[in-house]
C-alpha positions as a printed NumPy array, in Angstrom:
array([[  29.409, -217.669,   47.618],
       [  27.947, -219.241,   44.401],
       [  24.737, -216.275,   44.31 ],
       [  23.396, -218.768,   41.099],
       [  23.011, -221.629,   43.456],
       [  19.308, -221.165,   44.315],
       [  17.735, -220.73 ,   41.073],
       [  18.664, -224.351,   40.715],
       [  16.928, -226.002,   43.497],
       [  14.062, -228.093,   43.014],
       [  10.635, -226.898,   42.31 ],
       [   8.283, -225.429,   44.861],
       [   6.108, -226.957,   46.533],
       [   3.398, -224.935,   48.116],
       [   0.006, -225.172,   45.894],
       [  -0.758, -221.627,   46.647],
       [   1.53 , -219.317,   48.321],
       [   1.287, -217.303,   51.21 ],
       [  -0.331, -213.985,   51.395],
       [   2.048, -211.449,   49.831],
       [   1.783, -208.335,   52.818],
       [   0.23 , -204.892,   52.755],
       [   2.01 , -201.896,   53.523],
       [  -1.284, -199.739,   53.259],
       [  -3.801, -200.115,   56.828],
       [  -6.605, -202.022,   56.246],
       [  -6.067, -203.916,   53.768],
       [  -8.539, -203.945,   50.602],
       [ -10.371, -207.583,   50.315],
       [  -8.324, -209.696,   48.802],
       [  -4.921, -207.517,   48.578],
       [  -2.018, -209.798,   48.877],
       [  -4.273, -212.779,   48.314],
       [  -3.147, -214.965,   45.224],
       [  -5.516, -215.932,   42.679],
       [  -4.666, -219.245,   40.238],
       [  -4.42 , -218.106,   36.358],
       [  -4.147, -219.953,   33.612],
       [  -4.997, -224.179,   33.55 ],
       [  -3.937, -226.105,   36.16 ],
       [  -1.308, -229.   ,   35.815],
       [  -1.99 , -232.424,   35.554],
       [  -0.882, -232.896,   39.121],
       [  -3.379, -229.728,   40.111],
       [  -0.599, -227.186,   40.673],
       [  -0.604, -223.794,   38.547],
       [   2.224, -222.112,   37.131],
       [   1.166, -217.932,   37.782],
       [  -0.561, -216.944,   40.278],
       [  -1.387, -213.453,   40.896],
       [  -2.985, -210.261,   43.202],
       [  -2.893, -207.074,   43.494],
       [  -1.409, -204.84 ,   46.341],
       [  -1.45 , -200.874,   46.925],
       [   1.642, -199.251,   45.808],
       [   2.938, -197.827,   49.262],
       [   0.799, -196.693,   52.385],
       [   0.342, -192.963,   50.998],
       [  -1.36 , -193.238,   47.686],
       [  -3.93 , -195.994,   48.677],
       [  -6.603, -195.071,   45.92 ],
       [  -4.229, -196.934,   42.976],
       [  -3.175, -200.614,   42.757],
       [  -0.497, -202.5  ,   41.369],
       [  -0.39 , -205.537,   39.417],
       [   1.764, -208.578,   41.035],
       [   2.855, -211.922,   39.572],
       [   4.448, -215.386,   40.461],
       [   5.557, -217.618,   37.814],
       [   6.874, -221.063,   38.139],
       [   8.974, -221.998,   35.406],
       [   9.008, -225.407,   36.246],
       [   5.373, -225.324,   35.656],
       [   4.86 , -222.917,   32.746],
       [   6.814, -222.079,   29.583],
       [   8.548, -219.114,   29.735],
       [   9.624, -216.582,   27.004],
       [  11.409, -213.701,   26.087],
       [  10.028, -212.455,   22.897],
       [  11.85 , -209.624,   20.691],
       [   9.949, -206.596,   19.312],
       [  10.404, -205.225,   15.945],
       [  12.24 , -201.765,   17.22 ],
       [  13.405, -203.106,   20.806],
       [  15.551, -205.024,   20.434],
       [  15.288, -204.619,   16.375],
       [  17.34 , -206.732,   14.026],
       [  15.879, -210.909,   12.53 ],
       [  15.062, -213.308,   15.346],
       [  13.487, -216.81 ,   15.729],
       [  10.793, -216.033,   17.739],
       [   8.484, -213.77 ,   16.108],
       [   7.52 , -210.161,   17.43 ],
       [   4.239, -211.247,   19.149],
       [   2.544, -214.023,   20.955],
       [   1.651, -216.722,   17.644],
       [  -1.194, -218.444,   16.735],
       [   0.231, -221.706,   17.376],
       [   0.897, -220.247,   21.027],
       [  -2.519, -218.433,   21.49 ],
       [  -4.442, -221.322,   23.003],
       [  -1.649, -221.715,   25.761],
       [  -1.24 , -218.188,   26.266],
       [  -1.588, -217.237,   30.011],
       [   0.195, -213.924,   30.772],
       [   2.555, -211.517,   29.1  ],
       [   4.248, -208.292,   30.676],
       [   6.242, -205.336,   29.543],
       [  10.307, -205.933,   29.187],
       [  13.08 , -203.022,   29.833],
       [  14.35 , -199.573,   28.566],
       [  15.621, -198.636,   25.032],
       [  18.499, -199.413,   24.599],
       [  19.681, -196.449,   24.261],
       [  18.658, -195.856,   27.792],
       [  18.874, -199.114,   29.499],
       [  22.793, -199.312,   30.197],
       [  22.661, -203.047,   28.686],
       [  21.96 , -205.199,   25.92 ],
       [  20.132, -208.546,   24.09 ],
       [  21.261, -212.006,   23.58 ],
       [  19.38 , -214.712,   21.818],
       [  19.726, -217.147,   19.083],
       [  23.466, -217.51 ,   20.037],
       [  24.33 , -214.236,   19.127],
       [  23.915, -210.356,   20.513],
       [  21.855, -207.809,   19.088],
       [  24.097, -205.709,   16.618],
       [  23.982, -202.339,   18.463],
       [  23.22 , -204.052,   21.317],
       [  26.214, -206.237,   23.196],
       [  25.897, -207.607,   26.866],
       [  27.302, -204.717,   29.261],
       [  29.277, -206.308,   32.617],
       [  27.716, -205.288,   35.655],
       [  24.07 , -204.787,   34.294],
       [  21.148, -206.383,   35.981],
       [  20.046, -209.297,   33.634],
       [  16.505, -211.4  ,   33.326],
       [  17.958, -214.605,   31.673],
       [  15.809, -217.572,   30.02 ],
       [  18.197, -220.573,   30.375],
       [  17.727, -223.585,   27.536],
       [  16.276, -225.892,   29.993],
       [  13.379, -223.065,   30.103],
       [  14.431, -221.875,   33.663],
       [  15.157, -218.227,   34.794],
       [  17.912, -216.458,   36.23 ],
       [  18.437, -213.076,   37.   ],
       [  21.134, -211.546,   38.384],
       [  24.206, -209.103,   37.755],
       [  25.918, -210.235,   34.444],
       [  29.514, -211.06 ,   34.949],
       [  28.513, -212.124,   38.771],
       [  25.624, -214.147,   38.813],
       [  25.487, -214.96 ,   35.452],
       [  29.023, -214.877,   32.871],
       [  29.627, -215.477,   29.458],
       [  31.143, -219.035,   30.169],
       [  27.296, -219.841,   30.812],
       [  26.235, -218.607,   27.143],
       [  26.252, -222.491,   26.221],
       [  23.311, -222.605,   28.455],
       [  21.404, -219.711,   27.445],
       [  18.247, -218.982,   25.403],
       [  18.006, -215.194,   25.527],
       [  19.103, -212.349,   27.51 ],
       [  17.768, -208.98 ,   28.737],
       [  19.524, -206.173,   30.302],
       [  18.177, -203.413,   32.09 ],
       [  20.297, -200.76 ,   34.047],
       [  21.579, -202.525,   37.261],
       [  19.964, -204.571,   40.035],
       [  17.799, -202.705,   42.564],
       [  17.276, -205.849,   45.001],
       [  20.332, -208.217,   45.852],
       [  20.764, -210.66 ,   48.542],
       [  17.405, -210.278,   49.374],
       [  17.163, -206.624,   50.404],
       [  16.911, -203.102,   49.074],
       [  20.093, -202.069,   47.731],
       [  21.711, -199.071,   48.993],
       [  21.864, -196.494,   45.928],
       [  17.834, -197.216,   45.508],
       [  17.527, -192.941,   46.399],
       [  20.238, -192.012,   44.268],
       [  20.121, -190.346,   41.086],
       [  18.576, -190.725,   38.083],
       [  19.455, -194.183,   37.306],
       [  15.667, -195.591,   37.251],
       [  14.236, -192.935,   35.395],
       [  12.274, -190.056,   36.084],
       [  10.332, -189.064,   39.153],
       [   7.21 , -186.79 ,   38.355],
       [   5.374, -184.87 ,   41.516],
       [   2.458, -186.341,   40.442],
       [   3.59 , -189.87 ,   41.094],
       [  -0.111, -191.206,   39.45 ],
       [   1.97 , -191.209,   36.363],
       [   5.041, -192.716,   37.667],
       [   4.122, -196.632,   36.144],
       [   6.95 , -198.512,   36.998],
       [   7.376, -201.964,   36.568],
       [  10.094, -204.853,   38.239],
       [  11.114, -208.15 ,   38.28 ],
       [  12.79 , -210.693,   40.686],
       [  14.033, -213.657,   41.506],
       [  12.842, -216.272,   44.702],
       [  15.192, -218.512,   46.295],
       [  14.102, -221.367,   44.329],
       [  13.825, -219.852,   40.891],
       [  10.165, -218.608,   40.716],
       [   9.611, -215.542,   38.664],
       [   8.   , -212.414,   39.908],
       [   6.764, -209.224,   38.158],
       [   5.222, -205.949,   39.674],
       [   3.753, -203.124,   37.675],
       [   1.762, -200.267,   37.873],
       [   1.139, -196.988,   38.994],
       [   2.196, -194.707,   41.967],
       [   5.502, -196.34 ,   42.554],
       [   8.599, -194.821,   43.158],
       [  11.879, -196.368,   42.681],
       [  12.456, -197.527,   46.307],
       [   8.47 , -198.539,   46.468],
       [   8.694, -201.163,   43.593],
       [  12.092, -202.556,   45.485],
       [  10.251, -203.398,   48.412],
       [   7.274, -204.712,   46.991],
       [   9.775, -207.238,   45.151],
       [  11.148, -208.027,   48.45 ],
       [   7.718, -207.913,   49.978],
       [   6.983, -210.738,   47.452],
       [  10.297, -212.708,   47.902],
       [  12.767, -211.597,   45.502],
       [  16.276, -212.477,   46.505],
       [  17.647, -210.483,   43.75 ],
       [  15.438, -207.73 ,   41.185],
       [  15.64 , -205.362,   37.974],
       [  13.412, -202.684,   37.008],
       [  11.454, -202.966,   33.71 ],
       [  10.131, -200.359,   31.815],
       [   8.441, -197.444,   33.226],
       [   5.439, -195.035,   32.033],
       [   1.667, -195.28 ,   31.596],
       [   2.241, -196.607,   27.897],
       [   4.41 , -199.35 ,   28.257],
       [   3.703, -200.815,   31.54 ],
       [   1.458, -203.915,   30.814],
       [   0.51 , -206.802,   32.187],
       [  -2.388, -208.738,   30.538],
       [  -3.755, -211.882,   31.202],
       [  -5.279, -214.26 ,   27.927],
       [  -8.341, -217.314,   27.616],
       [  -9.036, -219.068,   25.01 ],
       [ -12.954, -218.887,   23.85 ],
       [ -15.288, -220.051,   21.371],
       [ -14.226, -217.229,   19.309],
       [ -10.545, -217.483,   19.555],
       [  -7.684, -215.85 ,   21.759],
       [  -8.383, -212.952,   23.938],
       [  -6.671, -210.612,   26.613],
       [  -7.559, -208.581,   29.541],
       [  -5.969, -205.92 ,   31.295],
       [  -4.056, -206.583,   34.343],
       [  -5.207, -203.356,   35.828],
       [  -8.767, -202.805,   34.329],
       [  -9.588, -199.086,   35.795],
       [  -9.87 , -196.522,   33.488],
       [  -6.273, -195.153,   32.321],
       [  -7.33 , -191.618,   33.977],
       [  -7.828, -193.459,   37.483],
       [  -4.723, -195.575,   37.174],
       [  -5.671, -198.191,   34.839],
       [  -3.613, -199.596,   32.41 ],
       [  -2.807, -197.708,   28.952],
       [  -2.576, -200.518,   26.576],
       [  -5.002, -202.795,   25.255],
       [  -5.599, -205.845,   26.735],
       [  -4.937, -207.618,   23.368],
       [  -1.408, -206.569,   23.174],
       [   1.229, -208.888,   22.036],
       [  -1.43 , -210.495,   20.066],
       [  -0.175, -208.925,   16.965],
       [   3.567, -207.799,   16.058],
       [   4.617, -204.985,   19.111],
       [   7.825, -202.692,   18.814],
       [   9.042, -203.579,   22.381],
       [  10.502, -207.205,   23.801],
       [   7.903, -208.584,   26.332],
       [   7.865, -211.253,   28.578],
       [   5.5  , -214.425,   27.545],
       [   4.077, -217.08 ,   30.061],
       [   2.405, -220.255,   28.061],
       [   0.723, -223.32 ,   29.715],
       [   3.333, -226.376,   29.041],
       [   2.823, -227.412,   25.291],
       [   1.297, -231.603,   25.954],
       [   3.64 , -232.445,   22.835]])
């Protein structure tokens, strides 16, 4: 079967979507509920939307962050960092000035390199110490400014680099076809696995059925808990992202009076599983890729 198919279809329709579910009994007010960020459309849809949901039904004091983008709604980026991936790019290493007033959301991207079993592709060309690795999972930003993600080679092959804005890789897929895979348990593939799981930030994305992007970060997650809450969210197929207190991040940005400004995703204190990083992040050159999410430019 053609696994790209979906990520083609037509744009969503619901205005809001349904209630992402709990896994911890009762829920908190509001868990799973959606909340509208960023302007809305001409038509009155929004591009992100996004809630927060306990990580599992054990550690029900901490909270992850959760995201839905549209890319049919919103612009979409995948911005390189000065160290990760390294090397001269078109895009600079941060959100710009130009892009600050449209700026909704940005969120952490993968692994080193050295780490992350795959490489970088943009500007027509791979990284230099970087190449695309068969088999790895890959978050793709396609030309006409949708996402795919998928297994390079399977979902997504080189014959499609014609199409294709940028590339990340990170180790291999941990949903496909909709469901947990198998080898979630196994290993040390998605990094380490501390006893105090507080300090286990891990963060994901996927893929819906009809091409809208999710992301989930935060703390007390272990490998097999971020799977699910992809698949609790409605990712057909899904990637881990970076992991650790430091570089999980997922901030959220207005435009005031006095210019450009971000907020944490997760705004407890970093001691009682708040995020590390400053909500201003990305604002100014960073050393790791990250994920961008702009209001459509009216031009």
């Amino acid at each position: 079967p053609d696994r790209s198919a979906p990520e083609t279809a037509a744009p969503p329709k619901l205005a809001v979507p349904p209630p992402m579910p709990t896994r911890a009994v009762p829920p908190f007010a509001g868990e799973g509920t959606w909340s509208p960020a960023g302007p809305a459309t001409p038509s009155g849809s929004y591009g992100v939307y996004t809630t927060r949901i306990r990580p599992n039904a054990l550690k029900t004091s901490l909270v992850d962050f959760v995201a839905r983008i549209d890319p049919h709604l919103v612009d979409v980026r995948i911005v390189p960092g000065t160290k990760l991936p390294g090397g001269s790019w078109s895009h600079p290493p941060s959100i710009t000035a130009e892009e600050c007033p449209r700026a909704i959301l940005a969120l952490n991207g993968g692994f080193r390199f050295d780490q992350s079993e795959g490489g970088w592709y943009s500007d027509g060309h791979s990284a230099v110490d970087h190449p695309l690795v068969a088999g790895a999972a890959s978050l793709v930003l396609m030309k006409d400014g949708t996402i795919r993600l998928g297994e390079w080679g399977r979902d997504i092959r080189v014959s499609d680099l014609g199409l294709v804005a940028t590339v990340r890789q990170n180790l291999h897929l941990m949903v496909d076809n909709g469901a947990v895979v198998p080898t979630i348990d196994d290993g040390p593939t998605w990094g380490a696995r501390l006893k105090n799981s507080l300090f286990v930030w891990r963060s994901g994305y996927g893929i819906t059925a009809d091409g809208v992007l999710l992301y989930v970060g935060g703390p007390g997650l272990t490998p097999r808990d971020l799977a699910e809450r992809l698949v609790d969210a409605g990712a057909v197929r899904g990637m881990q992202g970076d992991i650790n207190q430091s570089w999980v991040t997922s901030n959220l940005y207005q435009t005031t009076a006095s210019g450009c400004h971000g907020t944490k995703g997760l705004d407890a204190t970093a001691a009682d599983g708040g995020q590390k990083s400053s909500g201003d992040r990305y604002l100014a050159s960073d050393t790791r890729d990250f994920i961008e999410v702009l209001a459509k430019s009216k031009g």
